[in-house]
C-alpha positions as CSV (number, residue, x, y, z in Angstrom):
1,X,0.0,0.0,0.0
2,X,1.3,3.1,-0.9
3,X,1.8,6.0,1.7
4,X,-0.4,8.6,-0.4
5,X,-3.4,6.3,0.3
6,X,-2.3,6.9,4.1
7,X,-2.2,10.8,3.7
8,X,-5.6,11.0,2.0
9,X,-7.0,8.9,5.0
10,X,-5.8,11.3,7.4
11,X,-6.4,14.0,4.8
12,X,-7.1,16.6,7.8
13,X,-4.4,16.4,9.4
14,X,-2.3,17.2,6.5
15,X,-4.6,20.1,5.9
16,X,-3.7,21.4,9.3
17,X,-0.1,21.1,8.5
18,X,-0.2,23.0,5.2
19,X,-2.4,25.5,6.7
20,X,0.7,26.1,9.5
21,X,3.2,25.4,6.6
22,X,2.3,27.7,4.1
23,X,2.4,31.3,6.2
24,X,5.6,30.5,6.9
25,X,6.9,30.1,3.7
26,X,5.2,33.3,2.5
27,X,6.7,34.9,5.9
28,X,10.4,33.7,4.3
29,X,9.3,35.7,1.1
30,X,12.2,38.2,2.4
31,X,14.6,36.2,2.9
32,X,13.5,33.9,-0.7
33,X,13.9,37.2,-2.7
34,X,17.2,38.8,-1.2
35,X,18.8,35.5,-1.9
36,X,17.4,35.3,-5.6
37,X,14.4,33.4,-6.4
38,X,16.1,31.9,-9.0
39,X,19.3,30.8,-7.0
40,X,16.9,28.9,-4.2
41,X,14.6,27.0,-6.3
42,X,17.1,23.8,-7.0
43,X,17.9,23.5,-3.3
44,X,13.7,24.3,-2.7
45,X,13.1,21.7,-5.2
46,X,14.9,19.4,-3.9
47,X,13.2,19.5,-0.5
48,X,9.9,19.6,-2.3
49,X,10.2,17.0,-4.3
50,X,11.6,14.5,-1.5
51,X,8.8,15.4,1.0
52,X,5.6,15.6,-1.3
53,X,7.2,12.4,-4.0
54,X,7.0,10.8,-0.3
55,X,4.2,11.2,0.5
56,X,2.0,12.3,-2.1
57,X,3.4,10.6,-4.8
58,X,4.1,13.6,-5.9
59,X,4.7,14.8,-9.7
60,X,5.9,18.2,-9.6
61,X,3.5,20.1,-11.4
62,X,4.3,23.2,-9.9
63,X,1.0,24.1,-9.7
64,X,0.4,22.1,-6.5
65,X,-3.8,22.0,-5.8
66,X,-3.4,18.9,-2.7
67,X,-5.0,21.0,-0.6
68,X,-8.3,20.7,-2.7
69,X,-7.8,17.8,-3.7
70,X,-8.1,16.0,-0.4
71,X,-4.4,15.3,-0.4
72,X,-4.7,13.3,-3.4
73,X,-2.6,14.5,-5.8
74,X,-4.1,14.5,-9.2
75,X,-1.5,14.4,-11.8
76,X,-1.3,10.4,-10.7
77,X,-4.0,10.3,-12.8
78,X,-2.4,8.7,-16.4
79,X,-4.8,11.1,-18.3
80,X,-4.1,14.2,-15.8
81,X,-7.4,15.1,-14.8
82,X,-7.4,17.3,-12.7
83,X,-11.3,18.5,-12.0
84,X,-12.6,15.0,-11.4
85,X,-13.2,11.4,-12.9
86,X,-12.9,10.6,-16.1
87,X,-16.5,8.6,-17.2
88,X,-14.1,5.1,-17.2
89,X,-14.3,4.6,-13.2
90,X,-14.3,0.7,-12.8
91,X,-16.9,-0.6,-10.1
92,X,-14.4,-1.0,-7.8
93,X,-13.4,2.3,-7.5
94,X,-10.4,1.4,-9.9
95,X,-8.4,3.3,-12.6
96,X,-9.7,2.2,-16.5
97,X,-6.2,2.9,-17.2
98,X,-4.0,1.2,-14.9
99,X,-6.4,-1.2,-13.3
100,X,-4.2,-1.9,-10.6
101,X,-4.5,1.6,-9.3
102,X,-7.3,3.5,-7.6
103,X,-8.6,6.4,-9.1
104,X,-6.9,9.4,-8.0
105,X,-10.2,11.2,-7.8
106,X,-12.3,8.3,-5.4
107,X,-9.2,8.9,-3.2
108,X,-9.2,12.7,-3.9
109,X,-13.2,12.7,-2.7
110,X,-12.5,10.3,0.4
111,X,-9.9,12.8,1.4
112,X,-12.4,15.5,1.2
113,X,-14.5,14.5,2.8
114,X,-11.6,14.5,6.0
115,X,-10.8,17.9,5.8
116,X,-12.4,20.8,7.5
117,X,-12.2,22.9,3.8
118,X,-13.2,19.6,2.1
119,X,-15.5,21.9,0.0
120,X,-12.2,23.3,-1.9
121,X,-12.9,20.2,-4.3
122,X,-15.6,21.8,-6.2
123,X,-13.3,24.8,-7.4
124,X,-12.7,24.1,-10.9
125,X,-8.9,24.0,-11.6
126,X,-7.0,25.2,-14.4
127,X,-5.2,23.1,-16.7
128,X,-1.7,22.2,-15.7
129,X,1.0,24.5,-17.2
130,X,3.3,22.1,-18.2
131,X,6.3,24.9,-18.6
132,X,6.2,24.7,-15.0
133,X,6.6,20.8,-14.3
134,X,9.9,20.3,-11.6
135,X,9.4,23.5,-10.1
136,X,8.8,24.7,-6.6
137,X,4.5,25.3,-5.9
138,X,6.2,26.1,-2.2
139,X,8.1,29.1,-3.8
140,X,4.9,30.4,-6.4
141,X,2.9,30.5,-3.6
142,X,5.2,32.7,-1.6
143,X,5.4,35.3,-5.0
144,X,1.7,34.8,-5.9
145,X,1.0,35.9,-2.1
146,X,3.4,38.8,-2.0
147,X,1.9,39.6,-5.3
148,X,5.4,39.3,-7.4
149,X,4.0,36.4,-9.8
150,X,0.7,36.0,-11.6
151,X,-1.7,32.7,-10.7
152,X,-1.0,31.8,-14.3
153,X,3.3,31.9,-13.3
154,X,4.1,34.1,-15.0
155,X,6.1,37.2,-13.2
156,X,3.8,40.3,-12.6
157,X,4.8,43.2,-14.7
């Protein structure tokens, strides 16, 4: 059993951790853009990739949407869905794909329904940027916050 299925069963305490997690990274915006943005995402990276690839089976998106998702992360879907099930949902709660596998999206609504914001899974995401796979959604959500990055990640003019 893979630990992601673990996570999304204890989806809110995960939630609680991001939600203490997050203002400090954003409180670090400082220290993230004296240093150069550019210079800390590798090391960032890095540390992203090891924690989340953990335990989220993480795929680097860079757009990271966990946190309305129920902690299930949906790029592990093989068509990258990432506003809900596709219509080929076997029975069993089972990927049409890779039958082995649950679907991302029963384990993203399970999680859900865990958290205390479980409602954040009706928000209709945008499609994945894929100029943005392997970087840091830890250090876009300290620019998008301070206002120094667009929501599309872009930098702000």
């Amino acid at each position: 059993m893979h630990i992601r299925h673990w996570v999304v069963r204890h989806a809110r305490l995960f939630e609680w951790i991001y939600k203490t997690f997050e203002p400090v990274i954003v409180w670090l915006h400082p220290m993230w853009k004296k240093i150069g943005y550019q210079r800390v995402e590798k090391p960032v990276v890095v540390v992203e990739k090891a924690v989340k690839g953990l335990l989220f089976d993480c795929q680097m998106c860079g757009q990271c949407v966990l946190s309305s998702t129920g902690m299930s992360c949906p790029m592990n879907c093989p068509k990258n869905l990432r506003n809900g099930p596709c219509g080929g949902v076997r029975a069993n709660g089972h990927c049409e794909v890779k039958p082995e596998m649950r679907c991302v999206w029963v384990e993203a609504w399970k999680g859900s329904l865990r958290m205390r914001y479980g409602d954040k899974i009706r928000t209709v995401q945008k499609p994945v940027d894929f100029r943005l796979k392997g970087s840091s959604s830890w250090l876009r959500v300290a620019r998008q916050t301070k206002g120094e990055e667009s929501p599309a990640g872009g930098q702000q003019a």
